[in-house]
C-alpha positions in Angstrom: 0.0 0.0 0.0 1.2 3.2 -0.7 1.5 5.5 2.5 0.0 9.0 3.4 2.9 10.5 2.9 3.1 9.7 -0.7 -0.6 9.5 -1.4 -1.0 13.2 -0.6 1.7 13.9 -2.9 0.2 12.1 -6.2 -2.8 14.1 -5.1 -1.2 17.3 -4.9 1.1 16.5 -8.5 -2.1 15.6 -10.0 -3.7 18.6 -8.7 -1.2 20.9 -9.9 -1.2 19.8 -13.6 -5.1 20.2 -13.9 -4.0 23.8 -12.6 -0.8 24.6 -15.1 -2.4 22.5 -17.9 -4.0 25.6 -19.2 -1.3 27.7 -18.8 0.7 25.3 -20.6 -1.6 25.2 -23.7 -1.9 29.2 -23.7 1.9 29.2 -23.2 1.9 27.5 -26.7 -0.1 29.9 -28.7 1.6 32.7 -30.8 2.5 35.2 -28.6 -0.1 38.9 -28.8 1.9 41.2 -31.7 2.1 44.7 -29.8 2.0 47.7 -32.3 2.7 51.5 -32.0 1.3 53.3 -34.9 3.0 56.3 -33.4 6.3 54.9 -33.9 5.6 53.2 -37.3 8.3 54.7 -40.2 7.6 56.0 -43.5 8.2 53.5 -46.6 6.7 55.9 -49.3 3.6 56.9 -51.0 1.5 55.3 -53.4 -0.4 57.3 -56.6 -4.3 58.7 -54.9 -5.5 56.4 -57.7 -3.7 53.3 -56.3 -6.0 51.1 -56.5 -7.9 51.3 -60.0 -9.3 48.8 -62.4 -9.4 47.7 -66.6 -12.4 47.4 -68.4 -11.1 45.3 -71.7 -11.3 46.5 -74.7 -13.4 44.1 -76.4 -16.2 44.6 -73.6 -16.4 48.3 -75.0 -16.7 46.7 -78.6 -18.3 43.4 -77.9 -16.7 40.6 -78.7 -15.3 37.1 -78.1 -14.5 37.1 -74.4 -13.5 33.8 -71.9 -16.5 31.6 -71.8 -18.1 31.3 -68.1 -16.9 27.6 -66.4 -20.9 26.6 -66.6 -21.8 26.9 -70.5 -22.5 23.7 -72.3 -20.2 22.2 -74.7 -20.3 23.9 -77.8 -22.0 22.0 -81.0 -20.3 21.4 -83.8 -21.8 24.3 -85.8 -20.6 26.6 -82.4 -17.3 25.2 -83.1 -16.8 25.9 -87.0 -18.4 29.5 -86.2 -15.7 30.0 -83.8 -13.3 28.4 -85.7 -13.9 31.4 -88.5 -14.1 34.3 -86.2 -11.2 36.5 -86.5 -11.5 38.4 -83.1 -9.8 36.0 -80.5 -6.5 35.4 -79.3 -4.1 33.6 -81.6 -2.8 30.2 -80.2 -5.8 29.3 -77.6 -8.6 27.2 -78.7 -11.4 29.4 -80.1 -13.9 27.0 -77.6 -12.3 28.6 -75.0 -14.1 31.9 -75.6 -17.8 33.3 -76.1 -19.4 36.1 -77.4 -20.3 39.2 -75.0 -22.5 41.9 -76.2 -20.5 45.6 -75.3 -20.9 46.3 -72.0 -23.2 48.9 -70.7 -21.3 52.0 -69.4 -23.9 54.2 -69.5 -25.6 52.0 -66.7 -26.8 54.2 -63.9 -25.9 51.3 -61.2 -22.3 50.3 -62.7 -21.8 54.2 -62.6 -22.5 55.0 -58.9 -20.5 51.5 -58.2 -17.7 51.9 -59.8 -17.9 56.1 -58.1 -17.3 54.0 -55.2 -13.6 53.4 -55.9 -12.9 56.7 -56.9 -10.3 58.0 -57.5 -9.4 55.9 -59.8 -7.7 55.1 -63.3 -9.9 52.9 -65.7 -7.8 50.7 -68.5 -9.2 50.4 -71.3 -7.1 47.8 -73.3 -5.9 44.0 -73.3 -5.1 41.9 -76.2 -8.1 42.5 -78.0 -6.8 46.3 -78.3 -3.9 45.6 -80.2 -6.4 44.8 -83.3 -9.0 47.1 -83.0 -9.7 49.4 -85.3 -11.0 52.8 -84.4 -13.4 54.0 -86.6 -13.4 58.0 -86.8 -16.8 58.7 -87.7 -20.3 59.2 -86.1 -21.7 56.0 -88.1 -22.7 52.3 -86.3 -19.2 50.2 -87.1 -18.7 48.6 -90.0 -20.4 45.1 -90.9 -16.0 44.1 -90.9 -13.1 45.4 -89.8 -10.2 46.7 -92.5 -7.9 44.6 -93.2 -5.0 44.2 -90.9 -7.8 44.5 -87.8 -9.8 42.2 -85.9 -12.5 44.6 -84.8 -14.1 47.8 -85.0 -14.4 50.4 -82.2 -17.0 53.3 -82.8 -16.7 57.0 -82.0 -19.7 56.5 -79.6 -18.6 53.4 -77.9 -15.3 54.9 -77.0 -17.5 58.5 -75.7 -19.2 56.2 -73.7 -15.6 55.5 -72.2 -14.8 59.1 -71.6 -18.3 59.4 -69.7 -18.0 56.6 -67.5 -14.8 57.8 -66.7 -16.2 61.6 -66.0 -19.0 60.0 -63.9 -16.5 57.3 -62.1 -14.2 59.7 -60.9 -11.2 57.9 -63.3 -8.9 58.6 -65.3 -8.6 56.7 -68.4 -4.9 54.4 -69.2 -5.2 52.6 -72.6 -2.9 51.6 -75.6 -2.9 51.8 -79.9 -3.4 49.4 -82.6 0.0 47.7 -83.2 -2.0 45.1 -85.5 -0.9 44.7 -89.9 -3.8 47.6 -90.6 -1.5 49.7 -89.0 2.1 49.0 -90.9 3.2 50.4 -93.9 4.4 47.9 -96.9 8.0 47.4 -94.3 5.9 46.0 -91.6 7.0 49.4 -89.3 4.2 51.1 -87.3 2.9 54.0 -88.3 0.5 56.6 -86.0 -2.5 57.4 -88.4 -5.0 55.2 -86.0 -3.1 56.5 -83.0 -3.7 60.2 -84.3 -7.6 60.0 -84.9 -8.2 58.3 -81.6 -6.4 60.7 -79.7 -7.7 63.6 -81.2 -11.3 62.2 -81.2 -10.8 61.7 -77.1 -9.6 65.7 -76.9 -12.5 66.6 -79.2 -15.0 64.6 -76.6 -14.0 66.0 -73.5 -12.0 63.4 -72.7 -7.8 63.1 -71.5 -5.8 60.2 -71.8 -3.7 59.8 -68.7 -1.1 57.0 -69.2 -1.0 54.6 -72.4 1.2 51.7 -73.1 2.6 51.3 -76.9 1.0 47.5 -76.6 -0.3 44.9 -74.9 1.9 42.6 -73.4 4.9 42.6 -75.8 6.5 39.9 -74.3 4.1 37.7 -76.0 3.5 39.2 -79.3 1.8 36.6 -81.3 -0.7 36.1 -79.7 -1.4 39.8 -79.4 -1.4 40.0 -83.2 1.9 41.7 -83.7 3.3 40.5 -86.9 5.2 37.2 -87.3 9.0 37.1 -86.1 8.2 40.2 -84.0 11.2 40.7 -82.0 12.9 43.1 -79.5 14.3 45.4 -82.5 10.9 45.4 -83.9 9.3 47.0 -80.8 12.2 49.0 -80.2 11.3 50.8 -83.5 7.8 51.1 -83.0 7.6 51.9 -79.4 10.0 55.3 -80.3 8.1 55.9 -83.0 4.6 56.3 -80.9 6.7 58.2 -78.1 7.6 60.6 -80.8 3.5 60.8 -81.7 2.5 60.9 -77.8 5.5 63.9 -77.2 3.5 65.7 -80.1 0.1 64.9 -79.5 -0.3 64.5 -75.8 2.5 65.4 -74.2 0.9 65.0 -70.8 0.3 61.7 -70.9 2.9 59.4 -69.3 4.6 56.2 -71.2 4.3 53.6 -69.7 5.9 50.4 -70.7 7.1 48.0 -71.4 4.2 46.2 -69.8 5.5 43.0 -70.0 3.6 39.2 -68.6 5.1 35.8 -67.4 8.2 36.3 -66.1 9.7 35.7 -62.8 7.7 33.2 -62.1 6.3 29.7 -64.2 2.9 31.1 -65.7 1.7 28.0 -67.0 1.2 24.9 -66.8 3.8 21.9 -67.4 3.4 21.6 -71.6 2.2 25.3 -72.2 4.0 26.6 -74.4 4.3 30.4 -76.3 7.4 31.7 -77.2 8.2 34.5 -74.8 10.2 37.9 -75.5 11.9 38.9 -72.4 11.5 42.1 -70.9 15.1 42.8 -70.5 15.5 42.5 -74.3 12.9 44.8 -74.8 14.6 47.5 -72.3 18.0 46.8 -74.3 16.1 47.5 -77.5 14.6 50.5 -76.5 16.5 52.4 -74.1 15.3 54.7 -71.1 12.0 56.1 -73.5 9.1 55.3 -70.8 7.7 57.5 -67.8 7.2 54.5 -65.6 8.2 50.9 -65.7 5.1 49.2 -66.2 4.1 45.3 -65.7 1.2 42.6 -65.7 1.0 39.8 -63.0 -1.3 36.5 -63.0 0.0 34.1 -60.2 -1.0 31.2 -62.8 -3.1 30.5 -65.4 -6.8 29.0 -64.7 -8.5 25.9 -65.2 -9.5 27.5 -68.5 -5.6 27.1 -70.0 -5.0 24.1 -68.0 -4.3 25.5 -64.4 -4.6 23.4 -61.3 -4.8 25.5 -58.4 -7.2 24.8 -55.8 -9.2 26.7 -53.6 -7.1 24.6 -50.8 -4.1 26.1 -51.9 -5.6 29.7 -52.1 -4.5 30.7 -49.0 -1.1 29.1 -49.0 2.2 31.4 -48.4 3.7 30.4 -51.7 0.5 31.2 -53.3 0.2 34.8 -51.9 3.8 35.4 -52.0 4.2 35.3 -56.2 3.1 38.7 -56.6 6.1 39.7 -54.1 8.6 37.3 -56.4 7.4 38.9 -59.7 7.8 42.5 -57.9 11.0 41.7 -57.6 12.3 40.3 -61.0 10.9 43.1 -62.6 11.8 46.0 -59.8 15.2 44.6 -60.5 15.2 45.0 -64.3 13.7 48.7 -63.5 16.5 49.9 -61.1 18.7 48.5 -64.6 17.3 49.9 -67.3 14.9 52.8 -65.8 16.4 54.1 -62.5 14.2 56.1 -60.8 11.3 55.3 -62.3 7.8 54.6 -61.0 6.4 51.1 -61.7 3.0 50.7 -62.5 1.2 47.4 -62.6 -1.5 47.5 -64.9 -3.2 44.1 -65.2 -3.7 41.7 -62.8 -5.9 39.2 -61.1 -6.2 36.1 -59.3 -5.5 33.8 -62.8 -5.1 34.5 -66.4 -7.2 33.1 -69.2 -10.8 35.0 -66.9 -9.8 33.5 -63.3 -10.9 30.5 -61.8 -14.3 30.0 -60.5 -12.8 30.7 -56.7 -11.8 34.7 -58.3 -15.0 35.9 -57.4 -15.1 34.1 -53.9 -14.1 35.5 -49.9 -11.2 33.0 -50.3 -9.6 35.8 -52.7 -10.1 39.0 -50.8 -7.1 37.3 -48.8 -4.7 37.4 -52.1 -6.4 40.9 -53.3 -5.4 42.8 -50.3 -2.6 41.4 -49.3 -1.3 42.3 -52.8 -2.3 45.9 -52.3 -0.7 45.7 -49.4 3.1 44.4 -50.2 2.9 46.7 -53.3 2.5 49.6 -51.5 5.1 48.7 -49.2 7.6 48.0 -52.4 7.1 51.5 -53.9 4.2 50.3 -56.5 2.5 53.1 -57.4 -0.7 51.9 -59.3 -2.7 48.1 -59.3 -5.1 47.6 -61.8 -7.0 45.0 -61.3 -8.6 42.8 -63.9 -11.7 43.5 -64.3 -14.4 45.7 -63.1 -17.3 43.5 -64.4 -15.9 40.8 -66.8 -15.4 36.8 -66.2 -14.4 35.1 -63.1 -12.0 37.5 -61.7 -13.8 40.6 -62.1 -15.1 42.6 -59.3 -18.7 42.8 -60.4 -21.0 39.9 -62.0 -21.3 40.8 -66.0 -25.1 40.6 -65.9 -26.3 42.7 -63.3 -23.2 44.2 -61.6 -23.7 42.2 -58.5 -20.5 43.1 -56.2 -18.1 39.9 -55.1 -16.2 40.1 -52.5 -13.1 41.7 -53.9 -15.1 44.4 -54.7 -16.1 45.4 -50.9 -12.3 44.8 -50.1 -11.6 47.4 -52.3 -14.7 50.0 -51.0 -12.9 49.3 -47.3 -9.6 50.3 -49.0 -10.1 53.1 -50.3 -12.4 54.7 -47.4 -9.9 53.8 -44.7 -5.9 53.5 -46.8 -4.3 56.9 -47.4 -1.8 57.4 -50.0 1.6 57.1 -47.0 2.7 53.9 -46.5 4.2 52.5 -43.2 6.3 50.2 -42.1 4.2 48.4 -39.2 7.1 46.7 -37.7 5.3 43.3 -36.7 7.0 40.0 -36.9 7.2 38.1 -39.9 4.7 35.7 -39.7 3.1 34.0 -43.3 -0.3 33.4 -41.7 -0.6 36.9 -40.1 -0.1 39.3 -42.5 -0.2 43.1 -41.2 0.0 46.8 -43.2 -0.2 50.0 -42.0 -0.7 53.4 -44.0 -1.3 56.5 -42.6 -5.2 56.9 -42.5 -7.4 58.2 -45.7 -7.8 61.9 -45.4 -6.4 62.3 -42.0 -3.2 63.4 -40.2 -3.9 61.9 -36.5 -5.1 58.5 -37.7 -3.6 55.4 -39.1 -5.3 52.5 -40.1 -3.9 48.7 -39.8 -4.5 46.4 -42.1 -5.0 42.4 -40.6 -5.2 39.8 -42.4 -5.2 36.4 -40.3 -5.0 33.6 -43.2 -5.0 30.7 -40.8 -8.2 28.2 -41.5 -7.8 27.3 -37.7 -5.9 29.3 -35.0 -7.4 32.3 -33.9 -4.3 35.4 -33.6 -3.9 38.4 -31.1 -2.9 41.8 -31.3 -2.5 44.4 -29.0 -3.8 47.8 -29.9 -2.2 51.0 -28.1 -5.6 52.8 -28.5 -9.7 52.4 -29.3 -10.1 51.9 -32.5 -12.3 51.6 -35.2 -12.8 48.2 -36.3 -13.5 47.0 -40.2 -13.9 43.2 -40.0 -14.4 41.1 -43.0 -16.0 37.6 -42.8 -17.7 35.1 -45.1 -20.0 31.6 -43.7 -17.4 29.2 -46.0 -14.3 30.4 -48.3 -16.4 29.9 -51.4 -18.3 32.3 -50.2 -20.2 34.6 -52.7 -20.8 36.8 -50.5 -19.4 38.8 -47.3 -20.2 40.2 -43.9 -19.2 43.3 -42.0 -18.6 43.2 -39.0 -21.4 40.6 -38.9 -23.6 42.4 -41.4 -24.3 41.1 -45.2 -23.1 43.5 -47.5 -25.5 44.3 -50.6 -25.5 47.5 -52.7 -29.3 49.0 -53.2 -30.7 48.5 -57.1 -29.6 51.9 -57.8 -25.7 50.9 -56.8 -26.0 53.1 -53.7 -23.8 50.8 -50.7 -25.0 50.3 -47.5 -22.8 52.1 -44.7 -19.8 51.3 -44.2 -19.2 51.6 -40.2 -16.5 50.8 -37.6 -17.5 49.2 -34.7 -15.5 51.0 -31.3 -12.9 48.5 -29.7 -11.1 49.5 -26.6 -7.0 49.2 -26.2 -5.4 46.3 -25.4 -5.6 42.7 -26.3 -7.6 41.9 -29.7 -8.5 38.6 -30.9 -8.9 38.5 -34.8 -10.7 35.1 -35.5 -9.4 32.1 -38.0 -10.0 33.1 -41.8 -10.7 37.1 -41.1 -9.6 40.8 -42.7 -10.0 43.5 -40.0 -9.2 47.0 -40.8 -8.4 49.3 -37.6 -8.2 52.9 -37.8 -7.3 54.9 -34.3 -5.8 58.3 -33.2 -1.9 57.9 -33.6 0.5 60.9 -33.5 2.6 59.6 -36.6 5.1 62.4 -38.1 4.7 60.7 -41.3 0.9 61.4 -41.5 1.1 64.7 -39.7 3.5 66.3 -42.9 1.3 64.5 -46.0 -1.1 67.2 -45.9 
């Protein structure tokens, strides 16, 4: 038997490990991350239009546009018909796309949405621009377009550009025809289609703020640059349009080259499309552009053969491309363009019209952590890809319906000013924090929280009350998004519910598994106290 002595003893062992159990679980937990805004340095400053968004070209046109994931198979007839149309992308099966009627920019409710990210620049380009053919006069477009061109864009469907863009609070970014119809017998670009568009867009009120020569040079085939198109090629060309755009528009920045699918594998294992590097273009041309501009897809979708899953959506590798691609071409800017501004102009969750997870809550988590890391790498414009068009777009096509993404980037632009900070908090890939200095204020800063773990709730300790912005959904696949516990739905006229903080106090905060909280509270920050 075992004595008194030692019975009392197993008693009081046992006793004390019910007691420091507990404590020994909380003990493993990731530690609270304390922050002092007031403390927090200046990285930089991003454009006021930071965060802006493309409208493709062949929306404004109508055209052949990525066929949604849930459309039937195509008949045989479908397929011959697609097989003969001339406006798609060359080298991607024509099955792959469908036809879209022009989009409606005169839409009172896609107006007063899209106001809602104001300031902002509006893109009006993609590969469908490099072929289309502007027709510079008041009648409906022609039955085809010339030869040399794929399409025909009107006087009044590119007015209806310039108004959207008065009413949107944007500022329009585009590039020119670089298609046959606008070579002379040496295959070398000349500016005639260049000229009339421009001076139709002076004579209609409108102003072109930043244009690229062409879409995606690094892949110009498909973009229906002529055949053996090479560095020397564009070299030639993109001088000669800076020599028209010097003339013509002088305040209108360069931008360029504006090249895709570097730094990173694009596609698949078997894809293959002969690529032009940007660094050859760069050689080729010299120090010609304003700003260093780019395009970024972390893969390609189902669509072209892509197999990421909405498992892997949230992964660190996964989030972390657009930092990688950042950096390849930050490098070839500091090179060839010192000093520069880069611009990324096109991006989204996937090329080739997303994957069916783009227009989920499980994205939100790439969208803003992307604005976020930009900012903090000196990026000075994101445009994403696109306002109302396929998977990845912020809207639904048919009736403007707002996705998630698109409430992300309402939260973004009412609470994110245009100073970026530093927020000094750990490195940690499932906790993922940015600070700027707060939207129109110079005694506020607003944090930015993202807390990508699918189980493990994360603390922070505020220094102050704050204002809290949270951003949930009931499953990742998610259509649809809460704040702070509320559905968000825009009115039929586009008008948008409020957008409210909810108080918290100082001290300890608990940001639950798979949430985006926005803080902004009172911090005496000399960075934000000099930006206005």
């Amino acid at each position: 038997m075992m004595n008194s002595h030692r019975t009392g003893l197993c008693h009081f062992l046992l006793l004390s490990a019910a007691i420091l159990l507990p404590a020994t679980i909380s003990a493993q937990e990731k530690p609270a991350v304390k922050l002092d805004p007031s403390v927090m340095p200046k990285l930089g400053t991003v454009d006021p239009r930071y965060l802006s968004y493309n409208i493709e070209m062949v929306e404004v046109t109508g055209g052949r546009f990525w066929k949604p994931y849930n459309s039937p198979p195509p008949t045989d007839a479908e397929k011959q018909k697609a097989q003969s149309n001339p406006n798609q992308q060359v080298g991607i099966s024509p099955t792959m796309f469908q036809y879209r009627p022009p989009i409606e920019l005169a839409n009172a409710r896609l107006r007063k949405l899209a106001a809602a990210l104001g300031p902002s620049y509006v893109r009006v380009s993609g590969t469908w621009a490099n072929s289309t053919y502007f027709q510079d006069n008041d009648n409906p477009a022609a039955a085809e377009a010339p030869a040399g061109f794929k399409t025909v864009l009107t006087r009044a469907e590119w007015k209806g550009v310039i108004d959207f863009a008065r009413a949107a609070n944007a500022q329009i970014v585009t590039s020119v025809a670089i298609s046959d119809g606008t070579r002379n017998h040496e295959s070398v670009w000349t500016p005639d289609q260049a000229k009339e568009f421009f001076a139709y867009t002076k004579r209609a009120g409108g102003v072109i703020a930043a244009s690229e020569f062409m879409n995606e040079p690094t892949f110009p085939n498909p973009g229906g640059a002529p055949k053996d198109y090479d560095a020397a090629a564009f070299a030639r060309d993109a001088k000669l349009f800076e020599t028209f755009l010097r003339k013509e528009s002088p305040k209108t920045v360069f931008l360029g080259p504006g090249g895709v699918g570097e730094g990173i594998s694009l596609g698949p294992p078997g894809m293959k499309m002969t690529l032009l590097p940007t660094e050859d273009l760069l050689k080729a041309t010299g120090p010609i552009f304003d700003a260093f501009s780019y395009h970024f897809y972390g893969a390609v979708s189902r669509r072209c053969g892509g197999k990421l899953t909405i498992d892997q959506a949230l992964s660190a590798d996964w989030l972390d491309r657009t930092d990688t691609v950042e950096a390849f071409y930050a490098t070839l800017r500091d090179r060839y363009l010192p000093g520069k501004p880069m611009w990324l102009n096109e991006t989204a969750e996937a090329a080739c019209g997303g994957d069916p997870f783009a227009g989920q809550f499980v994205d939100t988590f790439r969208f803003l952590n992307q604005l976020g890391t930009l900012a903090q790498k000196g990026v000075q414009v994101v445009m994403h890809n696109t306002l109302a068009a396929s998977d990845y777009s912020l809207l639904t096509s048919d009736t403007f319906q707002p996705k998630p993404d698109f409430w992300a980037a309402v939260l973004w632009k009412q609470t994110m000013g245009t100073t970026v900070l530093n927020p000094l908090a750990p490195s940690d890939p499932a906790l993922r924090i940015y600070a700027h200095c707060a939207k129109d204020s110079i005694d506020e800063i607003t944090l930015l929280v993202l807390n990508t773990d699918k189980n493990e709730k994360r603390r922070i300790v505020l220094p102050s009350a704050a204002e809290r912005y949270t951003l949930t959904a009931d499953a990742l696949d998610s259509t649809s998004v809460s704040l702070n516990g509320t559905a968000l739905k825009a009115a039929p006229d586009g008008s948008l519910p409020p957008i409210s903080g909810q108080p918290v106090n100082a001290g300890p905060f608990t940001l639950d598994p798979l949430s985006i909280t926005f803080f902004t509270m009172s911090a005496r920050n000399k960075s934000c106290h000099g930006m206005m």
